[in-house]
N, C-alpha and C positions, 0 to 999 in steps of 0.2 A: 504493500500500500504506500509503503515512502515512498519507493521508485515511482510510482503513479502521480502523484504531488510531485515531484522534481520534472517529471518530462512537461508534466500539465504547465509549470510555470513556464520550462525552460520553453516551452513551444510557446507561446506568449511572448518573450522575451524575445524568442527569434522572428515571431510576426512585428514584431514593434525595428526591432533592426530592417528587418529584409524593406519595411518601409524607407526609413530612413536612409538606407542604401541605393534603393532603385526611385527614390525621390526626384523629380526634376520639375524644377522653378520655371521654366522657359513654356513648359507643358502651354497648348489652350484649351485643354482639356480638363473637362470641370471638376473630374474625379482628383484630380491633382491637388484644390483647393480644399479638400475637405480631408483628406487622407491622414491628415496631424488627429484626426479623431478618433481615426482609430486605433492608432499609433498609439496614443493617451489611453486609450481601454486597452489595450494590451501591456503597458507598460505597468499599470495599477494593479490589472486583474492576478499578474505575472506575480506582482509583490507581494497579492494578496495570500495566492495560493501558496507562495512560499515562508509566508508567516505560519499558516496553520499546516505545512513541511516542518517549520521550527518547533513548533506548539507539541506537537509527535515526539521528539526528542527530550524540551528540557520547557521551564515553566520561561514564557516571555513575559516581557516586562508589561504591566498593567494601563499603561499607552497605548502600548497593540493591541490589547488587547481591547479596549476602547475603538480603537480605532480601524481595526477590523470590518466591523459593518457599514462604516460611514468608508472603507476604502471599495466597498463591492457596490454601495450607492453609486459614490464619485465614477465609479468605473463604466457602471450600467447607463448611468446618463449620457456619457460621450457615446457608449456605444447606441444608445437612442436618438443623439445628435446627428449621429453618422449614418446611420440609417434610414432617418427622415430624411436628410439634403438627401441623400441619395439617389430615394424615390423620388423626390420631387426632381430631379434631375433628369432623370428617367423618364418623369411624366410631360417634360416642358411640351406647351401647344396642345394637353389634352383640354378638352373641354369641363370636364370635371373638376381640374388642378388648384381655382381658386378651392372648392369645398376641401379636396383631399391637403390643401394646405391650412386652411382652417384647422380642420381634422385633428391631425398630427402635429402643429404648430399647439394655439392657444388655448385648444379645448384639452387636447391629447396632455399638458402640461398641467393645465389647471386639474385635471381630473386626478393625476399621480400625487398631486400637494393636498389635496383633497384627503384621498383616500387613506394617503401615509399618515397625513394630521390627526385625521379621527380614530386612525388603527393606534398609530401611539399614544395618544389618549387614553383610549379601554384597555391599553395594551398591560399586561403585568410580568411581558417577559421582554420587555423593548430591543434589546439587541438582537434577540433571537426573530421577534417579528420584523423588525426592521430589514436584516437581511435574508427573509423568505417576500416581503412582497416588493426588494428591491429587485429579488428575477422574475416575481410575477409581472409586476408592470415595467419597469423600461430596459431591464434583463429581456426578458420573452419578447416584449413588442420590437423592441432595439434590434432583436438578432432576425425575425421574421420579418421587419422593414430591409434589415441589411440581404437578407436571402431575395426579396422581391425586387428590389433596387440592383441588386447586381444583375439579374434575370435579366430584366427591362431595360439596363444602362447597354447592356452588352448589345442587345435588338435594339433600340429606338435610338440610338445614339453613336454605334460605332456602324453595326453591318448594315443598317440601312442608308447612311452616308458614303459608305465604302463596298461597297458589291464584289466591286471589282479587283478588291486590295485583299491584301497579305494577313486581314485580321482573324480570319478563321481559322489559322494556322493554332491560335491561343482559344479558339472555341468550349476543347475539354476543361482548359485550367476555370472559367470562368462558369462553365457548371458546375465543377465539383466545388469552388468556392459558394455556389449559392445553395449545393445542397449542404455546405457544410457550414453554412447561418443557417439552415433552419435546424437540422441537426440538433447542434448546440442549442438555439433556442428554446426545444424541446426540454433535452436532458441537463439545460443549466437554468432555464426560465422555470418550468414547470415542474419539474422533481426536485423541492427542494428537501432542506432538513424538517424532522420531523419535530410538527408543532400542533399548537393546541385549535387549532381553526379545523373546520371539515375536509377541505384540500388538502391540508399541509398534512394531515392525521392519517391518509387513505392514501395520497400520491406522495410519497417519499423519499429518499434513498436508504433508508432500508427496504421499505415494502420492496421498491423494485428492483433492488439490488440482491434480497431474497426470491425474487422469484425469476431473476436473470441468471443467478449463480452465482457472478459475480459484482463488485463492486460499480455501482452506474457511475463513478468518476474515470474509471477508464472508457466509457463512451465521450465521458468530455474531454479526457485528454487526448483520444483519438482525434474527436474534431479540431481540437486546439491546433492540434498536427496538421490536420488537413486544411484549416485554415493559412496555415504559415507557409506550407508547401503551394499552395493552388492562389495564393495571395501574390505570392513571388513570381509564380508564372503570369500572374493574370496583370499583375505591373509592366510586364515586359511590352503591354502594350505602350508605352513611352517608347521603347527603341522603334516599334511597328511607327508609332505616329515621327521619329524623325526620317524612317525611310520616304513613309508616303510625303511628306515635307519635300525631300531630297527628290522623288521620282515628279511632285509636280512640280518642282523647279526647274527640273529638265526639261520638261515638257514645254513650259513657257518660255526659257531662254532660247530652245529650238524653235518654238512658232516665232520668236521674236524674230532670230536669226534667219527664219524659212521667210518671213514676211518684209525684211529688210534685201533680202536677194533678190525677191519679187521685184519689190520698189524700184534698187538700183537696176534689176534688167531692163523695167518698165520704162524707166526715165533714160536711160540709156538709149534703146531701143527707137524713143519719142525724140532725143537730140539729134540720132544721125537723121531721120526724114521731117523734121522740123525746118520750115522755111525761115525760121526768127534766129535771132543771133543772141542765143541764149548760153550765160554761162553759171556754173553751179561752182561754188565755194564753200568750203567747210568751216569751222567756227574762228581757224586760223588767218581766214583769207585765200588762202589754200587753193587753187583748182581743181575742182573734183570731176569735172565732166564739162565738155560745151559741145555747143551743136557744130554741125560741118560749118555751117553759112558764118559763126561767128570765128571759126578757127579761117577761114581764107578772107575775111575783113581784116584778121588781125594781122596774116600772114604769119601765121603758125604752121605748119608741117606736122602732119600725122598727129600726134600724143605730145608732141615738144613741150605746149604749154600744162598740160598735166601734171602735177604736181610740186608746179612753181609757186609763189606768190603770187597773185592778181597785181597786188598794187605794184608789187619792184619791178614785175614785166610790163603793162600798159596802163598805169594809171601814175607813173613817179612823179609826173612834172606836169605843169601847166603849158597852154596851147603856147606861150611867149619862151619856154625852153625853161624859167624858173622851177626848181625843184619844190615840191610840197615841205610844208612842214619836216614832217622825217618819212623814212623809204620802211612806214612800220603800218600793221592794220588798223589798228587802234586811232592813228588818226587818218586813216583814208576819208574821204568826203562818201565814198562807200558805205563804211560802216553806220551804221545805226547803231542806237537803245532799243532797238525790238519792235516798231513801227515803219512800214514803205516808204522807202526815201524815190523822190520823184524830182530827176535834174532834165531842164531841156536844153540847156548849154552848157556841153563838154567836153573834153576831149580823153581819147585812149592813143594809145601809141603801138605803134606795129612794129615789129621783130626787126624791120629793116630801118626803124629809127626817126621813120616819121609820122605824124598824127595826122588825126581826123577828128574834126566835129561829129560829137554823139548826143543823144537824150537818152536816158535810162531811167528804169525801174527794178531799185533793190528794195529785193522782197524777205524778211529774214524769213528762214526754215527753223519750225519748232518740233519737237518732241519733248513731251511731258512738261508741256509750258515752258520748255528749258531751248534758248537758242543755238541750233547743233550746226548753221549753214545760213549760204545767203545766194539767193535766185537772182541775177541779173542778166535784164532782157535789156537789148540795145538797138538805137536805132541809126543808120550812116546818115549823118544830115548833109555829108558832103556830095551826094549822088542828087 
């Protein structure tokens, strides 16, 4: 029976680490925010069970023992806590959800302070009743919300968003976690110590511990077990959600990159049979592309002007041979703050070093409100 009291805590203890372990802050995954709950029920219940491990041995100090049933309280409520968000987690967008959050929320609360109040009251064995109806009410309800909630987080929240993803892979860990809340909610909710009430006198651990053979605390430290193990697996959904993270980010940097080749074939495509004397620059000033008709006004050859500067090839100097300000983009008469600049008198200069009267229209190129280029159409006002 000792060994049964040590795995039962140490499995508690391990459910409270393997959390803490497979914990991740970055999660947007709601189960993630609420997980410290149950962390804190496994961390208590762990203590608690190892108190009366100690208790077996040698007399403890009259603290713990006090404080014994107020630690299976404190424990049961987080695990009540954790099992309502849960569900309600699980139920977001039902129709029902404002009632079943009433429910389990202000009434479900009010009725445990209630019940506890007027039972210690009447009560003439207070410790003892106190921790037989702290697993009757948020013991049992706590552990049967956390078996429903996991049920329904698993369907209404991961496979129905994810069909087509890698979550079904952790499918088993997340059943046997919910049948191992209700499980336990059974054999640690409902069979408690035997007490002077009608329940507590008829549904026991001895009755059914005598009519099982053996002791009903190895059913809970089994679950305790399976709890800890299928808890572990059932977390690993965190690594599942940064793969899916990871695969639609490919997917999207790919459409980006599939839909930017488009563009540039498109606009390519549109400059060589393009009658306009149209050239494309990139955020630098850059050339990135011009049409034919604007590459033989400039007297450029083939690709020559591609990947020059605009302004230090046909735009450095004014129509009288004076040089601009400096041979930089930033102050071309070109560049804009992010609005169509519209010149009808100007000049561009040609490869072989003489100018032309021009009008143009620079158009800045945006992406994500963010200016990436600059579109100039031109027109020869020398012909």
């Amino acid at each position: 029976m000792n060994f049964v009291f040590f795995i039962y805590g140490l499995s508690f203890y391990s459910l409270a680490l393997t959390i803490f372990l497979r914990y991740d802050g970055r999660s947007v995954l709601r189960l993630a925010h609420i997980l410290w709950l149950l962390a804190g029920f496994a961390l208590l219940h762990g203590f608690k069970e190892w108190l009366d491990l100690w208790r077996m041995y040698s007399e403890i100090p009259k603290f713990f023992v006090i404080a014994n049933p107020l630690l299976l309280l404190a424990s049961y409520l987080l695990l009540y806590e954790f099992g309502r968000r849960l569900l309600l987690e699980s139920l977001t967008g039902a129709l029902f959800l404002p009632s079943v959050r009433f429910i389990v929320g202000p009434v479900g609360y009010a009725t445990m302070i209630v019940t506890m109040a007027v039972v210690m009251y009447n009560s003439g064995h207070r410790s003892l009743d106190l921790s037989i109806w702290s697993r009757y009410l948020p013991g049992f309800l706590g552990a049967l919300m956390a078996s429903a909630g996991t049920h329904l987080y698993f369907k209404n929240r991961l496979t129905t968003n994810d069909r087509e993803e890698p979550v079904h892979r952790h499918a088993l860990s997340w059943r046997l976690a919910t049948g191992a809340f209700a499980l336990y909610g059974i054999s640690a909710g409902l069979i408690v110590e035997p007490g002077p009430g009608f329940l507590a006198s008829v549904l026991n651990t001895t009755t059914v511990s005598g009519a099982l053979g053996f002791p009903v605390q190895i059913i809970r430290a089994v679950c305790a077990l399976g709890l800890a193990l299928s808890i572990g697996h059932v977390l690993q959904i965190f690594h599942v959600e940064h793969e899916l993270r990871l695969k639609r980010e490919i997917r999207t940097r790919q459409s980006a990159l599939n839909l930017y080749e488009e563009t540039k074939n498109f606009l390519h495509a549109l400059l060589k049979t393009s009658d306009q004397c149209i050239v494309q620059l990139d955020s630098r000033g850059v050339v990135v592309a011009a049409s034919a008709l604007a590459l033989q006004k400039l007297m450029f050859q083939g690709n020559t002007l591609i990947g020059h500067a605009f302004h230090t090839q046909c735009h450095h100097s004014r129509c009288d041979g004076t040089r601009r300000a400096e041979d930089i983009w930033s102050n071309s008469p070109i560049h804009n703050s992010g609005e169509p600049r519209i010149q009808t008198q100007d000049c561009f200069w040609r490869a072989n070093g003489t100018w032309f009267r021009v009008s143009y229209v620079a158009t800045p190129i945006r992406a994500k409100e963010v200016i990436c280029g600059t579109l100039i159409v031109f027109n020869d006002l020398s012909e």
